[in-house]
Residue, then its C-alpha position, 0 to 999 in steps of 0.5 A: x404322909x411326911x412320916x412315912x416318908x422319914x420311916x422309909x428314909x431312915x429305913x433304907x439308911x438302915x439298910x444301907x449302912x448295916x450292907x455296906x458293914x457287912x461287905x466291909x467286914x467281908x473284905x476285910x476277912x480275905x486273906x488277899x494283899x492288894x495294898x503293900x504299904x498301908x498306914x498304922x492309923x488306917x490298919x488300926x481304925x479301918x472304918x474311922x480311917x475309910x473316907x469312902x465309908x465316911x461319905x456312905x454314913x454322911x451323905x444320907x444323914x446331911x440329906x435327911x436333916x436337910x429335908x428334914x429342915x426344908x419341908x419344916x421351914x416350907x410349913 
């Protein structure tokens, strides 16, 4: 029961993560200025310099080792 519940867990993150790079990658494809004065570190690292994108990859990975550690630690 456990393992499909990792399967379906590690699958939606999957999922997620391969969308969110794919809008990311859209965006950064249009030809629209909305920031004037953008950093040299964030123009030369979009992804590594995005703390929103950083929170997208963190969060579902610190939630699954939690429960990962929880449901362990329960048996």
């Amino acid at each position: 029961m456990y393992a499909l519940l990792y399967i379906l867990g590690i699958a939606a993150c999957a999922y997620l993560l391969i969308g969110s790079i794919m809008v990311f990658r859209k965006q950064q494809k249009k030809k629209t200025t909305l920031d004037k004065e953008v950093s040299l570190t964030t123009v030369r690292h979009p992804i590594i310099a995005n703390p929103i994108f950083i929170l997208y990859v963190a969060i579902p990975v610190i939630t699954i080792i939690i429960a990962m550690i929880w449901i362990f630690s329960t048996q």
